[in-house]
Phi, psi and omega in degrees: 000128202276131167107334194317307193297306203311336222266328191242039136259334164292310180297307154356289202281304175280351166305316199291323177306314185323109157260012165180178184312305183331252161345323169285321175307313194279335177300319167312306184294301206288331162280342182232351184291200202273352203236346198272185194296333223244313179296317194297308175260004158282346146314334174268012178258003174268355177268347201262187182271153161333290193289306175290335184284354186278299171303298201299340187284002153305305158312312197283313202296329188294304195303315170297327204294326203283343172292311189307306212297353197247345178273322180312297187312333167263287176003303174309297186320314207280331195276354198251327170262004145299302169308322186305316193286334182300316196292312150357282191270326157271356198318172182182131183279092184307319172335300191304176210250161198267144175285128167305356190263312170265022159276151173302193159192144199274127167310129202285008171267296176321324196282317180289325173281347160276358154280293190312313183286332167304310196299299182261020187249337165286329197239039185076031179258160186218145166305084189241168208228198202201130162302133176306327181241134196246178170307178165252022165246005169281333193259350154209328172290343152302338208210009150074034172240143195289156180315307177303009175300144172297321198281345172275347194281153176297345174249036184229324203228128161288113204267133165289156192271145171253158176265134176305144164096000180278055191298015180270169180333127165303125158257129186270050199001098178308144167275344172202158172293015221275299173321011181238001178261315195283346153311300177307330200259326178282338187283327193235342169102175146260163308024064210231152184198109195202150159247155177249105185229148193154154172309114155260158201218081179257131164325037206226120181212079189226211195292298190264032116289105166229145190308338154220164187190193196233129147213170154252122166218163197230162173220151178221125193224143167221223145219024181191036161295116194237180165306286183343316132354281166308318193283315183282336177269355173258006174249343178269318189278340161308306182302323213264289198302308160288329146093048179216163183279005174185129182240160193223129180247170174221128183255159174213121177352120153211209175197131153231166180254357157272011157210161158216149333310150163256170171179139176267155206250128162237130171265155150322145172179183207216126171251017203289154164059355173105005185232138191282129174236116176247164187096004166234142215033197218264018198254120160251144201247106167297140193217006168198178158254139171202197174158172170277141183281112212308157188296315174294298187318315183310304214270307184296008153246028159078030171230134189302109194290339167298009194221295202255136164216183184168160149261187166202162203212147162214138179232205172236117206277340201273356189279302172274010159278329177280355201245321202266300214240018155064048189252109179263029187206128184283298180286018150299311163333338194207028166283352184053029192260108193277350150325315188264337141324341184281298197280319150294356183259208195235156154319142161292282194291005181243082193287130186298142140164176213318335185272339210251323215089125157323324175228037212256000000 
């Protein structure tokens, strides 16, 4: 068969020739494809006599192994001098020091529950944590708020949807962590001295409102547990926390049906020039709920109230975050806008406490 040599010098030549996959791909097609020259006269080899068609398909198949192998052997190369360049081009020196632009930075609710746990992890408090979704009696009949409560109507607390005919107990999205003191009380008993921080869930949505959000609360049972108590430890976590030497609180008469007496807690502060100060001037802020803990909450978690008392306290965590790090729109908190995460978050690694400073 006439041309053969002429057929793998061409062919040879231009593999070698290829400066990519591209270009090695059309040198194939036009030698081995279904279309190509080298397929074309192997088509022609069913027209021949026996003894030549023996021979010349010998010649082809020897002349096709030497193409592919010579388009494979460029193939490699050109994917082994991709790689290079790549390796090249990406390279990085693992020495350098990591760029500031791609560090992470810890979200100011995160940032605000690792203050409060330093804070009250100083004064005997232990962390205890609770499920988002509860019976409605750990979130409201344990805690002594009656069926006619505004907070049990569908248009305050998010109810799970049940399937008709689903006659077990309604489960809610908790509206406060409160159901985690009374889990904590049933489990361990009295003694007890623990805060609960964690995600709540209200029908609620404005500038200072949002439909889920963070608090926090703490309980302490003892057996000779007072207000007094209560005042010092919310006057003490208050100094710590705003990170000033010295703060003046005020309780004023209130109700909750989980204590009695209840009362809301208001600090001393300063509104001058537009900026919060607090332990100074003549203005005062409310900034919790708190009270002695009612006798029924004590007996629906199995602790005698006639052997035990204590308080409790709740506060709003994303609340003293904005009154502390001067953040003024609550659904900022939860825009996912990393400029403002940028500008509002924390060192990952400059883990909050009392001796170091909190926000330091």
């Amino acid at each position: 068969m006439d041309g053969l040599d002429a057929l793998k010098v061409k062919y040879l030549t231009a593999a070698a020739a290829a400066s990519d996959e591209a270009k090695l791909e059309e040198v194939r097609l036009a030698a081995l494809g279904k279309k190509g020259e080298i397929s074309a006269m192997m088509a022609t080899l069913g027209k021949m006599e026996p003894e030549a068609r023996k021979a010349a398909g010998a010649m082809l198949n020897v002349l096709k192994d030497e193409i592919d192998a010579a388009l494979r052997a460029k193939k490699a190369a050109l994917s082994d001098a991709a790689l290079d360049e790549r390796l090249r081009a990406e390279w990085l020196d693992v020495t350098l020091p990591g760029r500031p632009r791609r560090q992470g930075t810890i979200h100011p609710v995160s940032q605000v529950m690792e203050e409060l746990t330093a804070i009250f992890a100083d004064m005997g408090f232990a962390v205890a944590e609770g499920p988002q979704v509860e019976s409605d009696w750990y979130n409201f009949d344990a805690l002594n708020i009656p069926p006619e409560h505004p907070a049990r109507q569908e248009h305050d607390t998010f109810f799970m949807h049940r399937p008709e005919g689903d006659n077990r107990p309604p489960h809610v999205l908790r509206t406060h962590t409160s159901p985690v003191q009374i889990r904590a009380m049933t489990e361990q008993g009295a003694p007890i001295r623990v805060i609960a921080p964690g995600r709540v869930y209200r029908m609620d949505m404005d500038q200072t409102h949002a439909p889920m959000f963070h608090q926090v609360e703490g309980l302490a049972i003892d057996r000779d547990i007072s207000m007094a108590n209560l005042k010092w430890t919310l006057e003490e976590f208050c100094r710590a926390f705003f990170e000033v030497p010295s703060v003046e609180i005020r309780f004023r008469a209130s109700h909750f049906p989980f204590t009695e007496p209840s009362a809301e807690v208001d600090i001393r502060c300063s509104w001058e020039g537009g900026q919060l100060k607090i332990g100074q001037g003549d203005k005062w802020m409310e900034i919790l709920g708190s009270g002695m803990v009612h006798p029924k909450v004590l007996t629906a978690a199995g602790v005698d109230p006639s052997q035990w008392q204590g308080f409790a306290f709740g506060m709003g965590i994303d609340r003293i975050a904005m009154l502390k790090y001067g953040i003024p729109d609550l659904r900022a908190f939860f825009e996912s806008d990393l400029r403002w995460l940028r500008h509002y978050g924390f060192a990952a690694l400059d883990m909050p406490d009392l001796a170091g400073g909190l926000s330091s």
